[in-house]
C-alpha positions as CSV (number, residue, x, y, z in Angstrom):
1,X,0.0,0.0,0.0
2,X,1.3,3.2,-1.4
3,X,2.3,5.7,1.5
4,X,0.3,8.8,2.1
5,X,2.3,12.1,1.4
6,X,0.3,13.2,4.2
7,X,1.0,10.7,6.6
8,X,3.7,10.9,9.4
9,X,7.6,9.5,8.6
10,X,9.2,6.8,10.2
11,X,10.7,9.5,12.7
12,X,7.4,10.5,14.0
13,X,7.7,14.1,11.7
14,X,5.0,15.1,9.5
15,X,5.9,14.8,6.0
16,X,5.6,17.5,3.4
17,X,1.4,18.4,2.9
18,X,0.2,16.8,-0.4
19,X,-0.1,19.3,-3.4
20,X,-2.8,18.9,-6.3
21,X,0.2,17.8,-8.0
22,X,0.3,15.0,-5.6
23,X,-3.4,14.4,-5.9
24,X,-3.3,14.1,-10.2
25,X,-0.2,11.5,-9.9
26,X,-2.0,9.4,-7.7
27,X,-5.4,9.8,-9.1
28,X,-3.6,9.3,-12.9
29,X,-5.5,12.4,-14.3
30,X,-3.5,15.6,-15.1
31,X,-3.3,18.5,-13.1
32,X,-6.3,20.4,-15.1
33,X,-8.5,17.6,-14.4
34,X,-7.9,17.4,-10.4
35,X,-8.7,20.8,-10.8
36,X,-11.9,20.5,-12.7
37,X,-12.9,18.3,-9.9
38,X,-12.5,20.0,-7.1
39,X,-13.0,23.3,-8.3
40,X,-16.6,22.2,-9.6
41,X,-15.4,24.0,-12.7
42,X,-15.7,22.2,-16.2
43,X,-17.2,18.7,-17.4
44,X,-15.5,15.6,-16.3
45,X,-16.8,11.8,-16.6
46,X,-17.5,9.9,-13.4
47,X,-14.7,8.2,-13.5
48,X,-12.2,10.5,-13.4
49,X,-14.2,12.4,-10.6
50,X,-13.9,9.5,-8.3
51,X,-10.3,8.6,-8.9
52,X,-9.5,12.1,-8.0
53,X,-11.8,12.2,-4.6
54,X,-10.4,8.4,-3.6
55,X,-6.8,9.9,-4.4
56,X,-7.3,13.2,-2.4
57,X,-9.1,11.0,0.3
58,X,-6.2,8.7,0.5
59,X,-3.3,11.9,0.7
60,X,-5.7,13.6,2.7
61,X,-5.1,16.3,0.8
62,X,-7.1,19.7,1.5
63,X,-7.6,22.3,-1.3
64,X,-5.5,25.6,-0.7
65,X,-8.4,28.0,0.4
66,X,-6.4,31.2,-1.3
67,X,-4.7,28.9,-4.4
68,X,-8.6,28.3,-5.1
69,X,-9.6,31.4,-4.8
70,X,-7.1,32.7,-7.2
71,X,-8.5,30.4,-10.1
72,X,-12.0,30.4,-9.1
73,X,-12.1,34.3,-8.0
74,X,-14.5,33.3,-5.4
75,X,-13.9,32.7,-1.7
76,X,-17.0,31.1,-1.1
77,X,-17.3,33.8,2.3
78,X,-19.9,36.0,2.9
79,X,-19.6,39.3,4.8
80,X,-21.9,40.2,7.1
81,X,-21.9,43.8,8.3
82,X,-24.5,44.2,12.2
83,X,-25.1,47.5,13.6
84,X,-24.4,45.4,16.9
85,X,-24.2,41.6,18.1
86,X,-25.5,41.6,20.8
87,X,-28.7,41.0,22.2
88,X,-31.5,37.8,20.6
89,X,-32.2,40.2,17.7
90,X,-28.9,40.1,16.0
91,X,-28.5,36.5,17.5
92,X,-31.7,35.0,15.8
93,X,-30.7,36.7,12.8
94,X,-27.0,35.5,12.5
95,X,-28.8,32.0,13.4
96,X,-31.0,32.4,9.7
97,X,-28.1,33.6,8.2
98,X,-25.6,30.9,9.2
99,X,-28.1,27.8,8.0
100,X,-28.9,28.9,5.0
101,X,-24.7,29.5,4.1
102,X,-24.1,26.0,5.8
103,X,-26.7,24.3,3.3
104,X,-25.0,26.3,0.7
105,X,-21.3,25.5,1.5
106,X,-20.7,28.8,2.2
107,X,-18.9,30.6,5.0
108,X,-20.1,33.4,7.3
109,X,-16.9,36.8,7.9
110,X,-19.7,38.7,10.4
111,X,-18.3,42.2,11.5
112,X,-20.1,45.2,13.5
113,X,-20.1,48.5,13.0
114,X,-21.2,49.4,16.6
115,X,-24.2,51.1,15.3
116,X,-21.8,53.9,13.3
117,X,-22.2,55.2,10.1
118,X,-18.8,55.5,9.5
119,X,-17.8,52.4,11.0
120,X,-20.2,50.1,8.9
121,X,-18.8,52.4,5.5
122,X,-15.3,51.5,6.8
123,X,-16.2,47.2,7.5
124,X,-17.3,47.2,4.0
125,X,-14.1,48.7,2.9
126,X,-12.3,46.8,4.4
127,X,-14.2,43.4,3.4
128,X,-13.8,44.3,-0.3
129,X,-11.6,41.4,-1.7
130,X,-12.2,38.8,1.2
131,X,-15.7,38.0,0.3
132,X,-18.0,37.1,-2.7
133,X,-20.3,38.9,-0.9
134,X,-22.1,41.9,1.1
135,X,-24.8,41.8,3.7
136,X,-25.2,45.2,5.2
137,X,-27.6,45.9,7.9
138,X,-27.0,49.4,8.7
139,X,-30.1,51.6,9.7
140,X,-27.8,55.0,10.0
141,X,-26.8,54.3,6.3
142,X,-29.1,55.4,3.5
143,X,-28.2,52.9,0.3
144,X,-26.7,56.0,-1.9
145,X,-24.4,56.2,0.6
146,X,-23.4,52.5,1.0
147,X,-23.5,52.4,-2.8
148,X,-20.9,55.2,-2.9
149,X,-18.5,53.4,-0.2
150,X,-18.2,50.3,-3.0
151,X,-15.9,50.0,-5.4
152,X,-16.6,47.5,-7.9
153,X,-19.0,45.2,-8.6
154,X,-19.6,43.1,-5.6
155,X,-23.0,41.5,-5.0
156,X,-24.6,43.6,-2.2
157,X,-28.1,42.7,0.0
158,X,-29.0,45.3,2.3
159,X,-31.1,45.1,5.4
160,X,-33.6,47.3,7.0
161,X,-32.4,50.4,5.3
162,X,-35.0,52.9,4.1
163,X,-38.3,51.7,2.9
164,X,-38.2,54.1,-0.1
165,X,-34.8,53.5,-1.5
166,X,-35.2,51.0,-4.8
167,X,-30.9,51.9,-5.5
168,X,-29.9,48.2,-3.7
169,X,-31.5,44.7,-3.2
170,X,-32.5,44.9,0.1
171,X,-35.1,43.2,2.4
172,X,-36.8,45.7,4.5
173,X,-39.5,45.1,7.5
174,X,-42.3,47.6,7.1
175,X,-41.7,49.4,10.8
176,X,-44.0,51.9,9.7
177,X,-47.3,49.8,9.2
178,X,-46.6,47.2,11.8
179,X,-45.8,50.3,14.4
180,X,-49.2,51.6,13.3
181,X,-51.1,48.1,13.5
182,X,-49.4,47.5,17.2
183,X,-50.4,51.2,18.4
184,X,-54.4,50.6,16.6
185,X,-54.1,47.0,18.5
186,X,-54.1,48.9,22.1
187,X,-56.9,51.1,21.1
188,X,-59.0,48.8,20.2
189,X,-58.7,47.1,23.4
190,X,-59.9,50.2,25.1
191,X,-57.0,51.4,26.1
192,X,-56.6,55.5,25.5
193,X,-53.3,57.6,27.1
194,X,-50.8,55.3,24.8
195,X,-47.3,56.5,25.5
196,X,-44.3,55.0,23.2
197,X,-40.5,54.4,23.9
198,X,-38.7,54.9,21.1
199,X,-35.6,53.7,19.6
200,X,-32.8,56.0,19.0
201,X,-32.7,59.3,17.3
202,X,-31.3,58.7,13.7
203,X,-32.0,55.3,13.3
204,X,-34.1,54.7,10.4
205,X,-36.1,51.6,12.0
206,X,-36.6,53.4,15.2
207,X,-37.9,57.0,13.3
208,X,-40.3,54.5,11.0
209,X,-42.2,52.9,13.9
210,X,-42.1,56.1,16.0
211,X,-43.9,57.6,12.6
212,X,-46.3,54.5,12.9
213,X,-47.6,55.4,16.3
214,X,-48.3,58.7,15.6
215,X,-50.3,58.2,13.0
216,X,-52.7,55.7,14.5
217,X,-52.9,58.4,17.7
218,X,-53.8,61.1,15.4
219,X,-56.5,59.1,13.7
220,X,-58.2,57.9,16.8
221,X,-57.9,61.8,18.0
222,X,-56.0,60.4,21.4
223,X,-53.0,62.6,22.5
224,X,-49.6,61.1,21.6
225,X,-46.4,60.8,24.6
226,X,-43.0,59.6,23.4
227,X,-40.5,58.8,26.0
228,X,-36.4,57.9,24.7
229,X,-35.3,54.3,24.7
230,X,-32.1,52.9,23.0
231,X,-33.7,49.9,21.8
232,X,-31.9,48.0,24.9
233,X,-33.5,46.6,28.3
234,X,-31.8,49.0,30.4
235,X,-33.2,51.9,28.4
236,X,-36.9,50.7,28.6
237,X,-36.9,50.2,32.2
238,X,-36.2,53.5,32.7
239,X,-38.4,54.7,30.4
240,X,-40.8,52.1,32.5
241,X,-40.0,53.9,35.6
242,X,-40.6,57.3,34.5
243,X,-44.2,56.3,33.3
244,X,-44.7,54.6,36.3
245,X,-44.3,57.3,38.4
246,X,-46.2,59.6,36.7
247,X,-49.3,61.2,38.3
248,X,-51.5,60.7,35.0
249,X,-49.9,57.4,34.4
250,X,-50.5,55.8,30.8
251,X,-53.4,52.9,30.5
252,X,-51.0,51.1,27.8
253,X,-47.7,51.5,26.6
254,X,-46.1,50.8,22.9
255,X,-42.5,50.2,23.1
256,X,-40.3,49.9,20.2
257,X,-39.1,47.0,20.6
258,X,-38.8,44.0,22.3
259,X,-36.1,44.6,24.6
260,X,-37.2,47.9,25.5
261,X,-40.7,45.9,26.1
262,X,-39.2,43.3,28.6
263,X,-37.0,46.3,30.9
264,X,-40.4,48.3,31.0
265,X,-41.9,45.2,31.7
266,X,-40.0,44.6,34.7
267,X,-39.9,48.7,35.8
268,X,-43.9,48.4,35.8
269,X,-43.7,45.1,38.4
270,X,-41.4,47.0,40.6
271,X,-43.9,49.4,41.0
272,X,-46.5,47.4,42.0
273,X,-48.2,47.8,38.5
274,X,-50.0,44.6,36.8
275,X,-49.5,44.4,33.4
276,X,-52.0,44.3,31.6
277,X,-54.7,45.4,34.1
278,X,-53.5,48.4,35.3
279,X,-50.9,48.8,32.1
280,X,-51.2,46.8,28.7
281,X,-48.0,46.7,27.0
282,X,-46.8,45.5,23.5
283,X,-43.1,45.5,21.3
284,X,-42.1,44.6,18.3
285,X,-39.7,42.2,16.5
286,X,-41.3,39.2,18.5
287,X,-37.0,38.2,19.3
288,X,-37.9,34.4,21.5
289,X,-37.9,35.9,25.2
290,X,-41.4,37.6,24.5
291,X,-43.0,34.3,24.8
292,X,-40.8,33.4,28.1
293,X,-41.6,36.5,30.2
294,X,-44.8,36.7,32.4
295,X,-47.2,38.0,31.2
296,X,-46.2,36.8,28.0
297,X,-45.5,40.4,25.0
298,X,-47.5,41.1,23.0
299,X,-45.4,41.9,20.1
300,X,-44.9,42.5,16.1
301,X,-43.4,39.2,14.4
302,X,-40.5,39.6,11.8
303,X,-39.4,36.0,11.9
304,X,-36.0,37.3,12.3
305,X,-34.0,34.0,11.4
306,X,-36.3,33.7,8.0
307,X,-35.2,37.2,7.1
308,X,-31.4,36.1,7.4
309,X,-32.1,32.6,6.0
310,X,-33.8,35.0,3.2
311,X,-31.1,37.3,2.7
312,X,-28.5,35.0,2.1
313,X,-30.5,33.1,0.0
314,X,-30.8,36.0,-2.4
315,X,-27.3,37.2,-2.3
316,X,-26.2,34.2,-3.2
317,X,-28.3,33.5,-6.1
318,X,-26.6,37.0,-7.4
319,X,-23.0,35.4,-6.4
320,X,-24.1,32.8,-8.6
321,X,-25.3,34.5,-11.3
322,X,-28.7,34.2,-10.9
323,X,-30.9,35.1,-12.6
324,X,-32.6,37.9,-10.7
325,X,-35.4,39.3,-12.8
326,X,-38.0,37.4,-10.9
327,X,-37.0,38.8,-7.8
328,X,-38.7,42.6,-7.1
329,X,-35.5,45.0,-6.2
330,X,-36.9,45.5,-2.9
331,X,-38.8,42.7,-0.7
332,X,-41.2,44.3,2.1
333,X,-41.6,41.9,5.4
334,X,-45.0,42.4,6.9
335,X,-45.2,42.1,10.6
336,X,-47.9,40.4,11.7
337,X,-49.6,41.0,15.6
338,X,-48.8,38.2,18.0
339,X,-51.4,39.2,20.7
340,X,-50.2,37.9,24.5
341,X,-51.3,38.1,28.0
342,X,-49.5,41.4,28.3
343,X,-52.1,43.3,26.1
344,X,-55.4,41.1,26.9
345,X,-57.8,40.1,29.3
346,X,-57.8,36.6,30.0
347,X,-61.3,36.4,28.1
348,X,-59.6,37.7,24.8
349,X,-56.5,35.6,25.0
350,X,-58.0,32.2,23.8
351,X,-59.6,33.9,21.3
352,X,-56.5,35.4,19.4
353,X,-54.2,32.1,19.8
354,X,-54.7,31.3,16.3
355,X,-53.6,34.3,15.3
356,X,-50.4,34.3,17.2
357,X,-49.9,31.5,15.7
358,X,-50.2,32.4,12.3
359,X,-46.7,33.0,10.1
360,X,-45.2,36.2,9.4
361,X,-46.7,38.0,6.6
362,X,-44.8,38.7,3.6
363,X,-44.8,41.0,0.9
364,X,-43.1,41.9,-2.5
365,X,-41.8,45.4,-3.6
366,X,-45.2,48.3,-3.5
């Protein structure tokens, strides 16, 4: 039995790592062929390909990631560009993301840009070359700009950017509506001094669902009262203990998001406030602790992981060419209402179960 190249020496060293050159003697093919093979590039009978598989099996031979690269001009690595990666948000997302690039052989180079406009302009600089790809999620960055920080023609998916903007293939969640349909949801459970915590100035998502709110206020003629947040826990329970301690307290409140939902949450229980008698409460983004807290959130659903699993999906149909005709420029993600304890009396919550149950609800481009 012939001696793998790969295989230790009599002296316990390792030997010299196997080259393709290696591969093609053993196999009996040329060097083009192995290549072929491997690469996925070319026609090549059966044969051949399994000579070369049970000869690079058998060296253990594994392909030079950046040789490859060179020939193919593909580095089969997506970047990934987060405003942050922290929190169940960004961690359900990363989760989508990450299965749909394992069941397509592809690899995941995830960067943040700390929430910073100049900082996510600078990761995709700096990204150009190392990837096949771009996923930008940046809600401080219009498109025009992040076109104008590209050189090149690299495949780019953006993420929750402006809902207007047509300029990029993006996949955007309509903050505006679903803020609106969350807000109309409290109001038609009665409920009329609605107060919101909202997300942080400047943040595209944040001023879309703050827009939301005030628009279903102002149709149901009910004064509006926005309170800052930072779409974190910490911020929404002390936004939570403001409104708690206020002598015309709010009936329900409409926070931003789900993390700001949660730290409110926890600010209206430490004031000896039940939620939702004396306070209904509801988020958005529906992230998997909403269902784990007492009283279960009332909440907007995304399906956050389908979004990545969707993004990559289409980014990587451009990487490989694609065709993308069929595919509207822009794709809208409708939230749909997942009505909790937090936001119902316990007559109305076996009612509505169906409906929490229900899948998000998606759109194409308007």
């Amino acid at each position: 039995m012939r001696q793998s190249k790969g295989a230790q020496g009599v002296d316990g060293a390792s030997a010299k790592a196997p080259t393709i050159r290696d591969v093609a003697r053993v196999a009996g093919v040329s060097v083009a062929s192995v290549s072929r093979v491997l690469n996925g590039l070319g026609p090549v009978t059966e044969h051949t390909r399994r000579k070369v598989f049970d000869a690079a099996a058998e060296l253990r031979y594994v392909p030079h990631s950046g040789a490859r690269s060179l020939s193919t001009s593909r580095t089969d690595t997506v970047g990934v560009i987060l405003p942050d990666l922290f929190g169940e948000f960004f961690s359900e997302l990363i989760r989508g993301l990450d299965v749909a690039a394992r069941e397509r052989g592809l690899h995941l180079l995830v960067s943040s840009s700390h929430d910073h406009a100049d900082d996510a302009a600078a990761a995709v600089r700096n990204l150009r070359g190392r990837v096949d790809g771009l996923i930008v999620m940046s809600p401080h960055l219009a498109s025009a700009n992040l076109a104008a920080s590209l050189v090149g023609n690299l495949p780019t998916l953006t993420l929750n950017g402006a809902l207007d903007d047509e300029t990029q293939p993006s996949i955007v969640v309509d903050n505006h509506g679903g803020a609106a349909e969350a807000t109309r949801h409290l109001i038609a459970g009665g409920r009329r001094s609605i107060a919101h915590i909202a997300g942080p100035a400047g943040n595209l998502e944040a001023e879309a669902r703050l827009a939301g709110y005030l628009e279903a206020m102002a149709d149901a003629g009910l004064p509006s009262r926005v309170i800052d947040g930072d779409f974190d826990q910490a911020s929404g329970h002390r936004a939570g203990r403001v409104l708690a301690s206020e002598a015309e307290r709010p009936d329900a409140v409409f926070a931003g998001n789900d993390m700001m939902a949660v730290g409110a949450l926890l600010a209206f229980r430490e004031a000896g406030l039940r939620c939702p008698q004396d306070v209904a409460l509801c988020g958005f983004d529906d992230v998997p602790i909403a269902a784990l807290v007492s009283p279960g959130l009332t909440t907007m659903r995304i399906s956050i992981a389908d979004v990545g699993r969707r993004a990559l999906g289409r980014l990587a149909d451009r990487i490989g060419g694609a065709a993308t005709g069929q595919q509207p420029m822009r794709e809208i993600v409708r939230p749909q209402l997942v009505a909790r304890e937090s936001s119902l009396s316990a007559g109305d919550i076996g009612a509505t179960a169906s409906r929490a149950a229900d899948p998000v609800s998606q759109g194409g481009a308007r």
